[in-house]
VEXDREN-2710 file (C-alpha; in Angstrom, 1 decimal):
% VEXDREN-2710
k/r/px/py/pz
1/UNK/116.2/93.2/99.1
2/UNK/113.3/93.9/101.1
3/UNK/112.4/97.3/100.2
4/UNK/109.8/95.9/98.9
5/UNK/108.5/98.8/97.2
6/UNK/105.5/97.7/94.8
7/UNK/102.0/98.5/94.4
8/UNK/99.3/95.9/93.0
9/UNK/101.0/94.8/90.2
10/UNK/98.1/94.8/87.6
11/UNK/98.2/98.3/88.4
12/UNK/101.8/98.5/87.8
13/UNK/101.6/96.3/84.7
14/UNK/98.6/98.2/82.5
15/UNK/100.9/101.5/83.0
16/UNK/104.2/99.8/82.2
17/UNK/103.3/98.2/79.2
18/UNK/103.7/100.3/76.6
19/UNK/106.8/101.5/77.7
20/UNK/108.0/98.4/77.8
21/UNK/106.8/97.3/74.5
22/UNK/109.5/98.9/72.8
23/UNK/112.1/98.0/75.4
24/UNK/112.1/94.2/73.1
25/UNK/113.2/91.5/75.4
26/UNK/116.5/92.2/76.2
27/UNK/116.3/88.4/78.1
28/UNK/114.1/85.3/77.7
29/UNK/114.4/81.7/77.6
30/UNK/112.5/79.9/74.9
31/UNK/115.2/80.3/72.4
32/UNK/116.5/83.6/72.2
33/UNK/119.9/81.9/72.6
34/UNK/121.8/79.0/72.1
35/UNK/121.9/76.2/74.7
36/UNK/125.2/77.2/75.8
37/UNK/124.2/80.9/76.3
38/UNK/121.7/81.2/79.4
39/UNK/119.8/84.5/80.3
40/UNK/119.4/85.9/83.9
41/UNK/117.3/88.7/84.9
42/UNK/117.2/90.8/87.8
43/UNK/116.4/94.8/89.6
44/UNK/119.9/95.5/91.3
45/UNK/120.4/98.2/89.0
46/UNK/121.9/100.3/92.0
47/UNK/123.0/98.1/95.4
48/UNK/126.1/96.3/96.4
49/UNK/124.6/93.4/95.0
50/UNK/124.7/95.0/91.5
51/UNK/128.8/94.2/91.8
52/UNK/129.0/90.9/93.1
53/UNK/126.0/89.2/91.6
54/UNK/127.5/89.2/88.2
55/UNK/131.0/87.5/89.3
56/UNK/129.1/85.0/90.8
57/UNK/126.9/84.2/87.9
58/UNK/130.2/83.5/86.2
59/UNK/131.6/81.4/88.5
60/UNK/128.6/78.9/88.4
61/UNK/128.2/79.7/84.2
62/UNK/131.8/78.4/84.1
63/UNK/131.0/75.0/86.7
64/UNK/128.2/74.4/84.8
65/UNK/129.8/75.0/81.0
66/UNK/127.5/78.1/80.1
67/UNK/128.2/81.5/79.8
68/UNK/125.3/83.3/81.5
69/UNK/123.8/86.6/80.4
70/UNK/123.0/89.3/83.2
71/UNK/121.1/92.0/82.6
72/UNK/119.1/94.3/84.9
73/UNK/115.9/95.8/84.7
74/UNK/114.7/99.1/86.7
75/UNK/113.0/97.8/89.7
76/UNK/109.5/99.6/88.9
77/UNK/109.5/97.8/85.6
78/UNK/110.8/94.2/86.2
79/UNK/107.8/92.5/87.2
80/UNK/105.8/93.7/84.3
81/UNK/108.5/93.0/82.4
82/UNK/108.7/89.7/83.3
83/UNK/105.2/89.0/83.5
84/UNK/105.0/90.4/79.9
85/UNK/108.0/87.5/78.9
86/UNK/105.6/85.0/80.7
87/UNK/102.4/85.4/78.5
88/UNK/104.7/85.5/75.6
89/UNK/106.5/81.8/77.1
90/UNK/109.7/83.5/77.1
91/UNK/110.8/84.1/80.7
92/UNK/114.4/84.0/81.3
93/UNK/116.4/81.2/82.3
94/UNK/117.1/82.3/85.2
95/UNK/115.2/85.1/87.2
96/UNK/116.0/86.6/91.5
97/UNK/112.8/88.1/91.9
98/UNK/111.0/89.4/95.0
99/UNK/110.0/86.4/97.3
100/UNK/106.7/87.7/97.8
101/UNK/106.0/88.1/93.8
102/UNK/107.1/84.7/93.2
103/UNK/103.2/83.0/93.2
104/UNK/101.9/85.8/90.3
105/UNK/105.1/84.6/88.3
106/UNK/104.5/81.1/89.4
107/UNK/100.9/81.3/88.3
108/UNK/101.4/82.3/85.1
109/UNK/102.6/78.6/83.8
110/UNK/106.2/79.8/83.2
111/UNK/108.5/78.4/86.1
112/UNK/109.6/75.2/86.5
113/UNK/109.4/73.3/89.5
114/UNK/113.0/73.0/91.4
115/UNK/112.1/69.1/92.0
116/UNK/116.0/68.7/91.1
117/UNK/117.3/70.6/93.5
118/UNK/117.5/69.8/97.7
119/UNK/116.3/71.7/99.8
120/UNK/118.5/69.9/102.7
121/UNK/119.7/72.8/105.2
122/UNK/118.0/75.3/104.6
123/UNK/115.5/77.0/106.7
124/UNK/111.9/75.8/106.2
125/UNK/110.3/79.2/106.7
126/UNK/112.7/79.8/103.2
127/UNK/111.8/77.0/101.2
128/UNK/108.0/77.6/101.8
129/UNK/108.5/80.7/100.6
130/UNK/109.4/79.8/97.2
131/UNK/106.3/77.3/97.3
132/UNK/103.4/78.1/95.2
133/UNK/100.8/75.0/95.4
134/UNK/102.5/72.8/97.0
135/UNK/105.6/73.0/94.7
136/UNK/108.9/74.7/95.2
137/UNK/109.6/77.2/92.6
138/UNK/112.3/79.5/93.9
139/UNK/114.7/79.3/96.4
140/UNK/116.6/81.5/98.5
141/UNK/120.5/82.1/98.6
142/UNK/119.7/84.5/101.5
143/UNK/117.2/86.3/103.0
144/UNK/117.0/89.4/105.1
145/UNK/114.5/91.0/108.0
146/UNK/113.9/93.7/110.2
147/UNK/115.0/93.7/114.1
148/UNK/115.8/96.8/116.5
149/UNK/118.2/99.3/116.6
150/UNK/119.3/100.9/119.4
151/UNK/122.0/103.6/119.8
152/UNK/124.2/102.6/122.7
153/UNK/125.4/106.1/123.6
154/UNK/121.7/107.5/124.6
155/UNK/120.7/104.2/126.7
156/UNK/124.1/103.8/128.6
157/UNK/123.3/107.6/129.3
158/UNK/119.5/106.8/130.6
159/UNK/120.4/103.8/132.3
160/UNK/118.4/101.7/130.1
161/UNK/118.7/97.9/128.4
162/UNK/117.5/97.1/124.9
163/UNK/113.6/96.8/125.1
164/UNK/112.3/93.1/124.6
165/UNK/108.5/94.1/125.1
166/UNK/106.1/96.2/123.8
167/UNK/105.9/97.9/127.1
168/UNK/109.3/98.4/127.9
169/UNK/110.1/99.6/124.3
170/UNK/107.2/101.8/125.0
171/UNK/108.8/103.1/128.0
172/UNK/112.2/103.5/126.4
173/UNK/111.2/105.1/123.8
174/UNK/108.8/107.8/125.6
175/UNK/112.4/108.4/127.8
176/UNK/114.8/108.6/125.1
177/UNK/112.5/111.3/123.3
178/UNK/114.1/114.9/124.0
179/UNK/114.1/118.0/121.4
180/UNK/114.4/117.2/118.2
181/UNK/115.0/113.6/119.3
182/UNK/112.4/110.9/119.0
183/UNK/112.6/107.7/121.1
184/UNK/112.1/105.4/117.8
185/UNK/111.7/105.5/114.0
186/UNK/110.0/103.6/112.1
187/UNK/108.8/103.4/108.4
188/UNK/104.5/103.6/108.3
189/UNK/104.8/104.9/104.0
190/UNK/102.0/103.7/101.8
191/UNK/103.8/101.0/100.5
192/UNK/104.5/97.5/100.4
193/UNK/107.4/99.2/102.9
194/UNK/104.9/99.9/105.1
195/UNK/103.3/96.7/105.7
196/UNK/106.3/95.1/105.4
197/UNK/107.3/97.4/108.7
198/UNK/104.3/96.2/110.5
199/UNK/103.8/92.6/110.0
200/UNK/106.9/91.8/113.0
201/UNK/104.0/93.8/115.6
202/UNK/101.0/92.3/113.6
203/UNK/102.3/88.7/113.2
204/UNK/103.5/88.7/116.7
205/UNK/100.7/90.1/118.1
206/UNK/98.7/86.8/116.8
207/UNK/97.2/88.4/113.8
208/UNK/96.2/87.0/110.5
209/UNK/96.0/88.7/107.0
210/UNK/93.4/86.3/106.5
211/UNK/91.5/89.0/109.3
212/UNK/92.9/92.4/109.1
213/UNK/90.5/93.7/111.7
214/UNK/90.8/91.0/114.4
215/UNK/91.6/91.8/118.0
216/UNK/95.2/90.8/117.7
217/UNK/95.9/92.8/114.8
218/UNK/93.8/96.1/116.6
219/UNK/96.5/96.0/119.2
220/UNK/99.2/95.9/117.3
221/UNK/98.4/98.9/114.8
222/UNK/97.5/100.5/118.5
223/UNK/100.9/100.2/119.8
224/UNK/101.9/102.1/117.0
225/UNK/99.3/104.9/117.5
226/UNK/100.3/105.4/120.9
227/UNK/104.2/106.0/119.6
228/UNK/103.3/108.3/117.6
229/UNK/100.2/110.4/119.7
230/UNK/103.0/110.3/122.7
231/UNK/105.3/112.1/120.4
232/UNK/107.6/109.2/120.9
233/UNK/107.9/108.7/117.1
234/UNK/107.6/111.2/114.3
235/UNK/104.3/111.9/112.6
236/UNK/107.0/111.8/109.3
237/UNK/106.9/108.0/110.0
238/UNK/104.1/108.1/107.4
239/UNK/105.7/109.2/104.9
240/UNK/109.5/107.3/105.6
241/UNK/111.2/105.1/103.5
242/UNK/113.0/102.6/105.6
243/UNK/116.2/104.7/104.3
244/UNK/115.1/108.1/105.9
245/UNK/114.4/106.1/109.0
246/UNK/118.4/105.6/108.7
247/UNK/119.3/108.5/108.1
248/UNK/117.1/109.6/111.2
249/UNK/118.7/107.8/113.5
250/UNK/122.0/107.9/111.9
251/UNK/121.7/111.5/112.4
252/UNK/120.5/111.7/116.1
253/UNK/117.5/112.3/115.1
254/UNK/115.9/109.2/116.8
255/UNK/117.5/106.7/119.6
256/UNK/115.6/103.5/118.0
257/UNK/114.8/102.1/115.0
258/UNK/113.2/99.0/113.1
259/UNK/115.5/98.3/110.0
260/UNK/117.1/95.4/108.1
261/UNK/121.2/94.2/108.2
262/UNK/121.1/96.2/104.2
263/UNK/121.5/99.6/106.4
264/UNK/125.2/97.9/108.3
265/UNK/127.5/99.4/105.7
266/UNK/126.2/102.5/106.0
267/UNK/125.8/102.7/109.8
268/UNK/129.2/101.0/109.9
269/UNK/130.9/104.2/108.0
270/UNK/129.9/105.9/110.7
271/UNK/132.7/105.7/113.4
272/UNK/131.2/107.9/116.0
273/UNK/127.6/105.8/115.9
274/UNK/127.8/103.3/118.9
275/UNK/124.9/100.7/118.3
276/UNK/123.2/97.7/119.3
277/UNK/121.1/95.0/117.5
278/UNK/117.8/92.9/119.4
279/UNK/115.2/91.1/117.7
280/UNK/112.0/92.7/117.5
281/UNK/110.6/93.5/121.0
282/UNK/107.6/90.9/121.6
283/UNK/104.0/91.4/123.4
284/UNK/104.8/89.8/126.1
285/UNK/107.6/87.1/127.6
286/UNK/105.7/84.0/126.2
287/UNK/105.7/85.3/122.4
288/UNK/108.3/84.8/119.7
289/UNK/109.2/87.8/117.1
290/UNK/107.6/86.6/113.7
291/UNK/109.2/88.5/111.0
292/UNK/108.4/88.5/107.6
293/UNK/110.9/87.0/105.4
294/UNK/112.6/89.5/102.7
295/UNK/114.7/88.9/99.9
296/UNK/114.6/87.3/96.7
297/UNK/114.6/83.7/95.2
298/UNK/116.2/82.2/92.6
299/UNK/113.4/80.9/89.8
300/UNK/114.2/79.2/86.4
301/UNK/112.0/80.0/83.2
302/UNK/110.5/77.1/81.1
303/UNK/112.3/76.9/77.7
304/UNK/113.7/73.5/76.9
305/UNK/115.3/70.2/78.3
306/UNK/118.8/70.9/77.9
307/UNK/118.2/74.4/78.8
308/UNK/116.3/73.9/82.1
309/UNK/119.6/71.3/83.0
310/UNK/121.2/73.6/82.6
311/UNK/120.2/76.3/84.3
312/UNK/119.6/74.1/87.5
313/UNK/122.8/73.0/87.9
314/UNK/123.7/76.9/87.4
315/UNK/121.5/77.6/90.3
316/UNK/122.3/74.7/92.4
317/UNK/126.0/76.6/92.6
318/UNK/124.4/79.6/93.1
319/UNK/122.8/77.6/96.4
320/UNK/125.6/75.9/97.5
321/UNK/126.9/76.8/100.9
322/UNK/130.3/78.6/99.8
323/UNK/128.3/80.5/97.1
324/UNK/125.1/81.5/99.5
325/UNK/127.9/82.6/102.4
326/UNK/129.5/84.8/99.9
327/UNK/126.6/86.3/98.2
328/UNK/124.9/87.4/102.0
329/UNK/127.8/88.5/103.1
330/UNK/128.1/91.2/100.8
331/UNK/124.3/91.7/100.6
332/UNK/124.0/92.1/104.0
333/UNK/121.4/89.0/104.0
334/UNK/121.4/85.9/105.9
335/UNK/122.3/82.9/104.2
336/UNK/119.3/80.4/103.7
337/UNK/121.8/77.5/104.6
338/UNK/121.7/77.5/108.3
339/UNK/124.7/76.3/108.4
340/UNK/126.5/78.9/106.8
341/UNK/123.9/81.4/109.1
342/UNK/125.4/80.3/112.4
343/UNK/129.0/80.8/110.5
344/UNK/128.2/84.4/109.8
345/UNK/126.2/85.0/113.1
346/UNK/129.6/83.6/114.5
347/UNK/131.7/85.5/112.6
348/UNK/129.5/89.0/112.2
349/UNK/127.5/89.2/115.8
350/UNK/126.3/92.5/114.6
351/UNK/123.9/89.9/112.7
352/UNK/122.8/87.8/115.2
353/UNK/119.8/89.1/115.7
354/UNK/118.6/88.8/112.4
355/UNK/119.9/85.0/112.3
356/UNK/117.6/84.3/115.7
357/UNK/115.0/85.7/114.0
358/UNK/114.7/83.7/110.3
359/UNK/113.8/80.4/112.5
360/UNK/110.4/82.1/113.3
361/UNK/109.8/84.1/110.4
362/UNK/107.1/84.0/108.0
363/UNK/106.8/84.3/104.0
364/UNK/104.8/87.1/103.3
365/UNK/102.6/85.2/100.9
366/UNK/102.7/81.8/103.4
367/UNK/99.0/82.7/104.4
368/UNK/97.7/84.0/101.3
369/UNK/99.7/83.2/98.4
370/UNK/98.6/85.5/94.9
371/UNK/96.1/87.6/97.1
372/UNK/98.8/89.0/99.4
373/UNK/99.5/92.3/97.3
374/UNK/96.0/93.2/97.6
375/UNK/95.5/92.5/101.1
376/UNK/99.0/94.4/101.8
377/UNK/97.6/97.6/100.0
378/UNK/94.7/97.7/102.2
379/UNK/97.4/97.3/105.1
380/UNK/99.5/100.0/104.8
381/UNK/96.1/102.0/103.6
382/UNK/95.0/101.6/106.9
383/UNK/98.5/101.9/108.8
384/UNK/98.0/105.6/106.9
385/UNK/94.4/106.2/107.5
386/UNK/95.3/105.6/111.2
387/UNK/98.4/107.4/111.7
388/UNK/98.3/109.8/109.4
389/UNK/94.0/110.0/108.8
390/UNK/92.6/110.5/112.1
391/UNK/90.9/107.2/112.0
392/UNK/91.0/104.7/115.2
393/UNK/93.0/101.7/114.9
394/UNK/89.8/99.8/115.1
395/UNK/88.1/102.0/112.5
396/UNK/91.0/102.0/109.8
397/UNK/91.3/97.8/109.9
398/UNK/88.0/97.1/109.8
399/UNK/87.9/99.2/106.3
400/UNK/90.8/97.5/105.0
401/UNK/89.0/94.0/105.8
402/UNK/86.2/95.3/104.4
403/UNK/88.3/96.3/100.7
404/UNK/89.6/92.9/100.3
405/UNK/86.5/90.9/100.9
END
């Protein structure tokens, strides 16, 4: 899922450690089983995914003439975890991790390279971002991104149309705002959440996370000041999960918001919500909405021959069109294959947006590869320092440029 919610994870590893010392491997190629026994790790401990995944790990176990162990692993912990299995050359067979963690694990020496497996289909914003130098490491079976909510109720009422540009969501969302209402939520937390909430303004805007401060990037973290100093969005924004921002607007509470297709089963349970779905409003009418990509990727652990066969024909199952289709549409992802994206944008519209929007999206770590959760940090540092600090937009971005130098 997206909620990418990670710190650096050196940090996280030195304080995991030791817990996990004791935790033994639980998982791990290398060995630990026999050839017809695989081992599969992953963090949906608590989503809908949590149910599903499993069935279809047995499903392709069974295609492939393996039985396939699953076993899950406390989100704040798996990637130390699995880093720990690297250095020790006993990563699982089979791994979903985190798109944008997938060049740390690739680094590491303990992935091999999906040269077996085609790529044909699938968007090329996905593949490259299972890439780490050059070679494809992890794929994809769906993806997932952030676009606009907008509850239909309150614009019918002001006369208004979903906002496409910066200004007019501006000016929508100034309107909408009355009480206790705000025009717009979004999620501005000290986390990777937080930068992951940004980067559709900052990457649209022009910027680079190569240069946090640059003029492009200035603009973009302005547009957000202004929300908030017009009292069109909460000062709370700061400290928002992208699940309070749902329950915000699910609640009333705000008449827009910037979310992923994870928070439809939720809003759908809600009968008397009326809402819409646009991609993420754009600086002006020649620009296109650059997303970042979330989502995990399918990664298989070095261990042997017949093992590594083995657990690529597994995931090549796992990939297949039928299989990918399935698996998104009970994620609430959008299926890598594009073909199978048009089927669900065709037979969901409520996702349509969110399939418009993987063509132009970006991998999180396209730009910067192993330095990204670094230069995130000081991202959503200054996304804080601005909103929340007192700092100017220009003042807050040229510190965070000046921490990752």
């Amino acid at each position: 899922m997206v909620h990418v919610k990670r710190r650096a994870l050196a940090a996280a590893l030195a304080a995991a450690a030791l817990a996990l010392s004791a935790c033994g491997d639980g998982a791990g190629g290398g060995g630990a089983t026999s050839d017809d026994t695989l081992t599969e790790i992953d963090y949906y401990e608590a989503a809908p995914q949590n149910t599903q995944l499993p069935k279809l790990l047995d499903a392709c176990g069974a295609e492939a003439g393996v039985k396939v162990q699953h076993q899950q692993v406390p989100r704040t912990q798996f990637m130390p975890k699995l880093l720990q299995q690297a250095s020790a050359k006993a990563v699982p067979d089979l791994a979903l991790i985190d798109n944008p963690d997938l060049p740390q694990l690739a680094a590491t020496g303990g992935l091999v390279p999906l040269t077996g497996l085609s790529t044909e289909g699938l968007y090329p914003s996905i593949v490259n971002a299972g890439q780490y130098q050059g070679q494809t490491y992890g794929i994809a079976p769906g993806v997932n991104g952030l676009a606009l909510y907008y509850n239909e109720t309150l614009f019918q009422q002001a006369g208004l149309t979903p906002p496409k540009t910066w200004d007019e969501l501006t000016a929508a969302a100034k309107q909408l705002t009355q009480g206790t209402r705000y025009g717009i939520a979004f999620s501005a937390v000290g986390t990777e959440e937080g930068s992951f909430q940004f980067e559709p303004f900052f990457w649209t805007a022009g910027a680079s996370l190569k240069q946090l401060d640059s003029p492009a990037a200035i603009k973009a973290l302005t547009l957000w000041k202004d929300l908030v100093d017009a009292k069109a969005a909460s000062k709370s924004v700061v400290t928002w999960t992208q699940a309070d921002v749902n329950d915000q607007f699910m609640a009333g509470n705000a008449a827009m918001m910037v979310n992923g297709p994870w928070q439809l089963p939720t809003l759908n349970k809600k009968s008397d919500l009326k809402f819409g779905i646009v991609p993420i409003p754009i600086p002006n009418a020649n620009a296109k909405p650059v997303t970042p990509l979330g989502g995990e990727v399918w990664t298989v652990g070095k261990s042997n021959p017949e093992r590594e066969k083995k657990a690529l024909a597994v995931l090549k199952c796992l990939l297949g069109q039928d299989k990918s289709l399935e698996w998104s549409t009970n994620a609430g992802y959008i299926p890598s294959n594009q073909a199978a994206a048009q089927q669900l944008a065709s037979s969901n519209p409520q996702l349509k947006a969110f399939v418009e929007e993987v063509a132009t999206a970006q991998a999180r770590t396209a730009e910067l590869g192993t330095g990204y959760p670094k230069v995130s940090e000081a991202l959503f540092n200054a996304i804080q320092a601005c909103l929340a600090g007192g700092k100017s937009p220009e003042e807050a971005l040229k510190a965070a440029q000046a921490a990752v130098k």
